[in-house]
ZAVEXDO-676631 format. One record per residue (C-alpha): residue in three letters; x, y, z. Coordinates in Angstrom, 2 decimals. Layout:
BEGIN
(ALA; (X; Y; Z))
...
! end
This chain:
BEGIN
(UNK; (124.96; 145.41; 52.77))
(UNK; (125.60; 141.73; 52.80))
(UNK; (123.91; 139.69; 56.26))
(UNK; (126.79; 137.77; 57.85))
(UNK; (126.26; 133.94; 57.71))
(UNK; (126.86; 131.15; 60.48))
(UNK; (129.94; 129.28; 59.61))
(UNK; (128.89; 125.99; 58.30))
(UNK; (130.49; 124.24; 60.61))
(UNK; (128.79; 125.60; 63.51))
(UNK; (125.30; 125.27; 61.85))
(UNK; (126.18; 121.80; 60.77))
(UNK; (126.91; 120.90; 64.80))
(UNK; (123.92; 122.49; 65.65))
(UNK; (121.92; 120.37; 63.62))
(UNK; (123.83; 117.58; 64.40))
(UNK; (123.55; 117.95; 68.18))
(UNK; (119.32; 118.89; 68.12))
(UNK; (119.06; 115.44; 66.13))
(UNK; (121.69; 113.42; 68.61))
(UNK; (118.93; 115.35; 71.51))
(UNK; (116.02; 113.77; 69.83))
(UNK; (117.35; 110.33; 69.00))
(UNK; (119.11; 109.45; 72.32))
(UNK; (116.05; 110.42; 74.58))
(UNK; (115.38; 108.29; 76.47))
(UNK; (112.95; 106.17; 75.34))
(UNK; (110.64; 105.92; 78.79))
(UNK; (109.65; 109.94; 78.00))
(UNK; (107.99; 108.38; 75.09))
(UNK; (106.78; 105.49; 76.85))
(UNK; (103.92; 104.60; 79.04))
(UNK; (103.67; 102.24; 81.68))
(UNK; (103.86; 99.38; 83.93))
(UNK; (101.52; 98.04; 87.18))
(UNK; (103.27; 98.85; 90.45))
(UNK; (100.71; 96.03; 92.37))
(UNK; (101.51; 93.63; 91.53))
(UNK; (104.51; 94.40; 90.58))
(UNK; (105.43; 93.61; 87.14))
(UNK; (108.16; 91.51; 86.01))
(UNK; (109.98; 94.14; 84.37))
(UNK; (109.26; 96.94; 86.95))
(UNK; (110.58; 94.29; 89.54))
(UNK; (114.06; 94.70; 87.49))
(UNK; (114.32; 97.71; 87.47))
(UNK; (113.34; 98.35; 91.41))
(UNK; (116.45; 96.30; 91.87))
(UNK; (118.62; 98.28; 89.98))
(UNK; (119.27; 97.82; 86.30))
(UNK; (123.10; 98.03; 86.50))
(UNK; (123.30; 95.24; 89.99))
(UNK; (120.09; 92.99; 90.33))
(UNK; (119.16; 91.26; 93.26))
(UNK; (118.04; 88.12; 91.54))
(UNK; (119.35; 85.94; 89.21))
(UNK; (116.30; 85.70; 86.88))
(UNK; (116.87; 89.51; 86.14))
(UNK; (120.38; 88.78; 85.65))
(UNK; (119.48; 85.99; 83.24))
(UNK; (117.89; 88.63; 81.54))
(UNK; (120.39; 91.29; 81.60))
(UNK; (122.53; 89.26; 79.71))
(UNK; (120.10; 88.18; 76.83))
(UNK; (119.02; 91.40; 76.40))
(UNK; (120.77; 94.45; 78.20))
(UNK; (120.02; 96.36; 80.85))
(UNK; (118.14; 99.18; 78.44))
(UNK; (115.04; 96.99; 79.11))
(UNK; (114.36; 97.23; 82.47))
(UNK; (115.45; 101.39; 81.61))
(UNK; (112.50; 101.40; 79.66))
(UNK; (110.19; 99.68; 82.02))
(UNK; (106.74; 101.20; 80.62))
(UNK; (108.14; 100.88; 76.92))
(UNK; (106.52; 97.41; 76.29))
(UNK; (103.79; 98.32; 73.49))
(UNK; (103.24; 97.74; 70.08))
(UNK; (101.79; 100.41; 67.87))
(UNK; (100.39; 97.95; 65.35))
(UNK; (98.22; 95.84; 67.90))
(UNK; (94.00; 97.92; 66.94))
(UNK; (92.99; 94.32; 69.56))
(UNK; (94.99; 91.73; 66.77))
(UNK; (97.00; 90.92; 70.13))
(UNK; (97.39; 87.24; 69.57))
(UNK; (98.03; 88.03; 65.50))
(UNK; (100.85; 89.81; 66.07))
(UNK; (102.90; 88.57; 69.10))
(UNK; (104.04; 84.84; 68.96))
(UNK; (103.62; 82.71; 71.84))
(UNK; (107.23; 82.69; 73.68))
(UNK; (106.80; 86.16; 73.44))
(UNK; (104.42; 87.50; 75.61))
(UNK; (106.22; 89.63; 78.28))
(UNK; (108.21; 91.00; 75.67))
(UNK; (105.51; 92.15; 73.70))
(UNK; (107.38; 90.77; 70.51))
(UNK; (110.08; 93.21; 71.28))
(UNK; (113.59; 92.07; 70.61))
(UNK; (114.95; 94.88; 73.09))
(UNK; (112.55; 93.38; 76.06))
(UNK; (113.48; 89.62; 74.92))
(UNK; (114.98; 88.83; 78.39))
(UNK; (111.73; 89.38; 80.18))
(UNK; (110.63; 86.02; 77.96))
(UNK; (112.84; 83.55; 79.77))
(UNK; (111.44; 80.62; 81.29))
(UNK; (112.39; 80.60; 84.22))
(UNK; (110.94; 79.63; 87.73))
(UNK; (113.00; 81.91; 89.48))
(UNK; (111.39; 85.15; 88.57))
(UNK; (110.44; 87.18; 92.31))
(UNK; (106.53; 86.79; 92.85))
(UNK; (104.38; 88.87; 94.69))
(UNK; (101.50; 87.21; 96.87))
(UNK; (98.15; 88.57; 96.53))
(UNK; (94.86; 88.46; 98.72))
(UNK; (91.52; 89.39; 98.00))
(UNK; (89.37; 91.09; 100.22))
(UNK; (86.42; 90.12; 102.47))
(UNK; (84.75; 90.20; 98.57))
(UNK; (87.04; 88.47; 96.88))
(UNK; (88.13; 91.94; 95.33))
(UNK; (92.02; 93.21; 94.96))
(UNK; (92.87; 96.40; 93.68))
(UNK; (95.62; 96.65; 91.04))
(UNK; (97.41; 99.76; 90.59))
(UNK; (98.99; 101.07; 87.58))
(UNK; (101.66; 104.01; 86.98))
(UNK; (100.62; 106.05; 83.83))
(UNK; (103.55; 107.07; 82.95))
(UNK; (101.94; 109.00; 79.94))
(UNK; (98.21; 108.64; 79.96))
(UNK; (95.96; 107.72; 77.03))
(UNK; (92.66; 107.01; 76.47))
(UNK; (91.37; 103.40; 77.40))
(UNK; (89.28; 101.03; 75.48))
(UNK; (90.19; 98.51; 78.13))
(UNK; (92.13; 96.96; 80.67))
(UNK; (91.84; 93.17; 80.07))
(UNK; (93.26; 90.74; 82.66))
(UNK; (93.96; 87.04; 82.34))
(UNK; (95.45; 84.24; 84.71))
(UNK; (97.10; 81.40; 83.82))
(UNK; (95.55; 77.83; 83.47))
(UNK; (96.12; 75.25; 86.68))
(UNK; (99.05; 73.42; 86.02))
(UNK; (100.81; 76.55; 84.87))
(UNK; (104.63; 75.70; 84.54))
(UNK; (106.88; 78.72; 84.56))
(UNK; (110.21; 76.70; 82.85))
(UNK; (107.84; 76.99; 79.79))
(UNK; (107.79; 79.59; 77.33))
(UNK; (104.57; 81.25; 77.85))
(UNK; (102.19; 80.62; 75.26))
(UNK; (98.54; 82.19; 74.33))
(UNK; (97.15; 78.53; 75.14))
(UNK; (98.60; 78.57; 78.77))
(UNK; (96.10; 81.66; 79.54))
(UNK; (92.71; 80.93; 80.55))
(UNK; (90.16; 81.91; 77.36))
(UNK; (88.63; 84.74; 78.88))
(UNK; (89.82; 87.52; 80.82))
(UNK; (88.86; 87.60; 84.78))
(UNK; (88.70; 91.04; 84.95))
(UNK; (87.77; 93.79; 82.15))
(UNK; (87.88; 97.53; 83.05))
(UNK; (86.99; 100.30; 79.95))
(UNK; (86.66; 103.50; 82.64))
(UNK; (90.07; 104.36; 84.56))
(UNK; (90.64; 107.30; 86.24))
(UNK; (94.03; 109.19; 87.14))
(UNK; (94.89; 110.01; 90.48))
(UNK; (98.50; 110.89; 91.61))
(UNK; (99.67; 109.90; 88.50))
(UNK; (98.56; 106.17; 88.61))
(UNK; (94.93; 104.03; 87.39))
(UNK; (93.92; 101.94; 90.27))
(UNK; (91.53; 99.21; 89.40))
(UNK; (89.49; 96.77; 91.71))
(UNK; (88.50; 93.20; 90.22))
(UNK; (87.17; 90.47; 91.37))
(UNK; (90.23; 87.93; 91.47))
(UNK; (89.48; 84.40; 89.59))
(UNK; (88.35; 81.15; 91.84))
(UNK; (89.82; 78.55; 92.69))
(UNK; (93.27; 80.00; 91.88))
(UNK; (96.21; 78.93; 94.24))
(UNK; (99.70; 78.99; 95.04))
(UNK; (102.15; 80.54; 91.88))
(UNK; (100.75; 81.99; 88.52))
(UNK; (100.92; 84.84; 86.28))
(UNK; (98.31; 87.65; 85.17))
(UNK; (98.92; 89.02; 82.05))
(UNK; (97.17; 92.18; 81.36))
(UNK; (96.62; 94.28; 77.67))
(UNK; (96.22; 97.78; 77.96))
(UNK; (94.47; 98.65; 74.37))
(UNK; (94.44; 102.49; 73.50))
(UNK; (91.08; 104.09; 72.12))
(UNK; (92.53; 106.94; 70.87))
(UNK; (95.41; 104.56; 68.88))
(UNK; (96.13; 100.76; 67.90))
(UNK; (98.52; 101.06; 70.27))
(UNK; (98.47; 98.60; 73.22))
(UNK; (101.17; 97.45; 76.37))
(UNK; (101.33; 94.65; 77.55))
(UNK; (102.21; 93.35; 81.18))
(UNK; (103.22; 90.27; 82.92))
(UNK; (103.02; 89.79; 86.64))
(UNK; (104.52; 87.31; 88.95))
(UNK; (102.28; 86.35; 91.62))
(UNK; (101.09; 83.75; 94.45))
(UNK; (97.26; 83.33; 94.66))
(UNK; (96.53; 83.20; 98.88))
(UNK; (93.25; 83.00; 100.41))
(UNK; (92.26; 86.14; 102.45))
(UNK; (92.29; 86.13; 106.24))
(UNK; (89.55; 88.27; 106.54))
(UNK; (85.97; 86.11; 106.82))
(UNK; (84.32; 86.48; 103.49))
(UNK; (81.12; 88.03; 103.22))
(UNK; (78.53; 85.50; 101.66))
(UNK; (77.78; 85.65; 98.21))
(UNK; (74.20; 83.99; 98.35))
(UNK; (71.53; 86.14; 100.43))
(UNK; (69.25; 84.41; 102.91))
(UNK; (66.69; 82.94; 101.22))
(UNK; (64.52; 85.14; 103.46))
(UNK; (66.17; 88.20; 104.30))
(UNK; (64.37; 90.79; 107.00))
(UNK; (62.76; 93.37; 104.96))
(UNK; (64.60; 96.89; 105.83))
(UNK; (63.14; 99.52; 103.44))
(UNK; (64.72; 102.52; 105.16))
(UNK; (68.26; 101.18; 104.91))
(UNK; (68.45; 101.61; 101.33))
(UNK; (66.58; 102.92; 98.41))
(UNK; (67.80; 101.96; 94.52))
(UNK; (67.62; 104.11; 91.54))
(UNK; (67.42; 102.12; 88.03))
(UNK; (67.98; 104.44; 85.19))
(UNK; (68.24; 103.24; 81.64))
(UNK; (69.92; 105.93; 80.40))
(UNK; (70.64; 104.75; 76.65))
(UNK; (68.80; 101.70; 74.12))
(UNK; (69.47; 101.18; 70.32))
(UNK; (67.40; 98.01; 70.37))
(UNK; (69.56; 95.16; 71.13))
(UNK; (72.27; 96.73; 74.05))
(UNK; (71.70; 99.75; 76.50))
(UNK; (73.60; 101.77; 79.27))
(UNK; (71.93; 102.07; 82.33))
(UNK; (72.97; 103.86; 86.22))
(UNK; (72.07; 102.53; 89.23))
(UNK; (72.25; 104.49; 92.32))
(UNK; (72.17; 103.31; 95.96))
(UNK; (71.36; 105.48; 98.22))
(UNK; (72.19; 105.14; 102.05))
(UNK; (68.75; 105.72; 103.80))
(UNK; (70.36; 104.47; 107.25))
(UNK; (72.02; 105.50; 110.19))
(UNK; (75.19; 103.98; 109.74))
(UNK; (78.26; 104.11; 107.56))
(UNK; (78.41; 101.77; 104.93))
(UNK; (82.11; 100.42; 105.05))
(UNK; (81.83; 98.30; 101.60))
(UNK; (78.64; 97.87; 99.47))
(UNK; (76.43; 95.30; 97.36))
(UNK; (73.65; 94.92; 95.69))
(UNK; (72.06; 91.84; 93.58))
(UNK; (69.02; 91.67; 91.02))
(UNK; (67.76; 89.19; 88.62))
(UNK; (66.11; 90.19; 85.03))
(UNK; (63.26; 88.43; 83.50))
(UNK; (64.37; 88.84; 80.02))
(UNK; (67.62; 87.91; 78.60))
(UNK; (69.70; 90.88; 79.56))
(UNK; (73.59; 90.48; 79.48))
(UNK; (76.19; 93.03; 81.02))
(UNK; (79.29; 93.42; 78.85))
(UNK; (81.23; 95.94; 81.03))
(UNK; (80.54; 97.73; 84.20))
(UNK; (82.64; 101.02; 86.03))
(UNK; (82.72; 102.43; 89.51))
(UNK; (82.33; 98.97; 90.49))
(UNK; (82.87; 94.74; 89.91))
(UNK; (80.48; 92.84; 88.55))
(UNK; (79.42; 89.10; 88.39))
(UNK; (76.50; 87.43; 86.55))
(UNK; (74.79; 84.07; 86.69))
(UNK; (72.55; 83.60; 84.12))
(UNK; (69.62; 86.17; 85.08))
(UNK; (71.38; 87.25; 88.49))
(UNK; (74.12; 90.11; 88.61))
(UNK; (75.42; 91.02; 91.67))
(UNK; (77.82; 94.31; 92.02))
(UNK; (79.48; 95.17; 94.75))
(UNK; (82.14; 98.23; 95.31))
(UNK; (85.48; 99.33; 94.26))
(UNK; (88.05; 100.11; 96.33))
(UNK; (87.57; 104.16; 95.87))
(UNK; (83.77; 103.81; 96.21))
(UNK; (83.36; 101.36; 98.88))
(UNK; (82.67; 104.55; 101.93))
(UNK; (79.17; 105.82; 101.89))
(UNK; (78.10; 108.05; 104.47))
(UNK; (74.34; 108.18; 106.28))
(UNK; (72.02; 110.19; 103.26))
(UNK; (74.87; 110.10; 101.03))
(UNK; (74.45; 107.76; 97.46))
(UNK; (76.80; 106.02; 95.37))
(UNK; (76.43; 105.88; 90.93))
(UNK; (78.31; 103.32; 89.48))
(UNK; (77.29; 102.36; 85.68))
(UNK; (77.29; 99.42; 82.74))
(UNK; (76.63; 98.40; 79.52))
(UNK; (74.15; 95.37; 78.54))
(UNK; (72.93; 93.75; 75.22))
(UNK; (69.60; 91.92; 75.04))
(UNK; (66.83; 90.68; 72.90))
(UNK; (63.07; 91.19; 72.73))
(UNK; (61.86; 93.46; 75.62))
(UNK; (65.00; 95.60; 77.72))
(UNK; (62.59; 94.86; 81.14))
(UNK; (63.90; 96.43; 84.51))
(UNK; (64.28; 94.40; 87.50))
(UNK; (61.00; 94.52; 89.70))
(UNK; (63.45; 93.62; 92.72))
(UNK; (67.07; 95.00; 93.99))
(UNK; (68.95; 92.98; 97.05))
(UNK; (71.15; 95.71; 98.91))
(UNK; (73.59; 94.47; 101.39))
(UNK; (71.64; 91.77; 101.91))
(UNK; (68.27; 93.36; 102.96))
(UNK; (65.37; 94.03; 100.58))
(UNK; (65.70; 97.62; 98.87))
(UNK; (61.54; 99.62; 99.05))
(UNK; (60.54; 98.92; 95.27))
(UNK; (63.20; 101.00; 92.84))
(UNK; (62.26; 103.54; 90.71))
(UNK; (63.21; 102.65; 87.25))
(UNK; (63.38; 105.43; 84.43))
(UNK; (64.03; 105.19; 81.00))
! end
């Protein structure tokens, strides 16, 4: 008995059409993502509809590079980057992420829509990111152009300030974006641009991000960053937990715990401590972080900043030092003197 056979033909469209499927995905279901606040340049585009912009710097765009960039809105990576981020894309190039396809996104232009942004009370904003597909992080880095920042330039590495103002390596998903609070740069006013690299730990893959924006002092009265010099003792109102929870001899993890000992809601958080050694933190999660010379003062993140009457809060970092890894003898919480903290190691 001889099996019957599928005309080639037919088999030969079949094949055809499953690769045609595969190809002509689109590419955004391979893609990633973009920050919703600020909005990003490209994400801005796209809100406005790819096919009918409402401004003329995403038209300018349109017609350098097509409308399939603004399609692919969280498609701005580079699968070669393993941190070589300034290696690999040339300056001119930065919102494009080298990519010919996202070229328009590179025009110098002042013209491109801006989004103002305002700290909190702490000098704090809280960026929010849509994961399109989520991977692992190594880190969220954030930099801020230099003063004197002139959009009709080609952006170039040298117009960012050296170091980032904000660096996050713990995200966490919720409704299908990464929200992240930093501590926005000083002394920053009127219009700039934050660039941000999203760097993969599970791949060299990064994305990278540019964002319009106006720097505008916050409203709100700021709560002061330097403690009275000789602040009313309150040792029920909060108790701190030090624990040192890893050390291979020149860096550690530690956790430090605050817990509410008062009667009253805390509606935001801080607390300060000096070291007597030479201890450095390098990264810091579940909250932002500051450091001047010995002193680091933390205060909360956006999704943390709540803490109800005998409730705590954890937040966590990473340090490096040399000689002797000494705990602080005293913690600062919200600006009254914690009872002495237990420290564990």
């Amino acid at each position: 008995m001889q099996c019957s056979k599928t005309p080639l033909p037919v088999r030969t469209f079949l094949v055809l059409w499953f690769l045609a499927l595969f190809i002509f995905l689109p590419a955004r279901l391979y893609a990633h993502g973009t920050f919703e606040d600020p909005v990003s340049r490209v994400y801005q585009c796209y809100l406005e509809n790819p096919e009918s912009p409402d401004s003329q710097a995403c038209w300018a765009a349109i017609q350098l590079a097509g409308t399939q960039q603004f399609y692919d809105w969280s498609a701005i990576n580079r699968f070669d980057a393993n941190d070589q981020h300034r290696a690999i894309i040339d300056d001119g190039e930065l919102c494009s992420g080298g990519k010919a396809s996202h070229a328009g996104l590179d025009l110098a232009r002042n013209d491109w829509v801006t989004q103002e942004i305002v700290p909190d009370a702490y000098g704090n904003y809280e960026f929010t990111f849509i994961a399109w597909a989520p991977h692992g992080t190594k880190y969220f880095d954030f930099y801020v152009t230099k003063e004197g920042y002139d959009p009709t330039q080609p952006l170039k590495w040298s117009d960012l300030e050296d170091e980032p103002f904000c660096h996050i390596t713990s995200v966490t998903l919720a409704d299908g974006r990464y929200k992240m609070s930093c501590k926005l740069p000083e002394g920053k006013t009127g219009k700039h641009l934050i660039y941000n690299i999203w760097q993969r730990s599970d791949s060299p893959e990064a994305f990278y991000t540019c964002m319009d924006v106006v720097f505008t002092e916050s409203d709100v009265t700021p709560v002061p960053i330097t403690p009275s010099p000789t602040p009313t003792p309150d040792p029920d109102a909060c108790l701190v937990d030090y624990q040192i929870t890893s050390d291979w001899g020149h860096g550690f993890t530690a956790n430090v715990t605050l817990h509410n000992n008062s009667v009253a809601v805390w509606n935001g958080w801080r607390v300060t401590w000096g070291y007597s050694a030479n201890q450095q933190v390098t990264s810091l999660w579940d909250g932002v972080y500051t450091q001047d010379g010995s002193q680091v003062e933390v205060t909360h993140a956006e999704w943390n900043r709540t803490v109800a009457p005998g409730a705590s809060v954890t937040f966590g970092f990473q340090g490096t030092y040399s000689g002797t890894n000494q705990p602080p003898l005293n913690f600062l919480c919200n600006n009254g003197l914690s009872t002495a903290p237990t420290t564990t190691s």
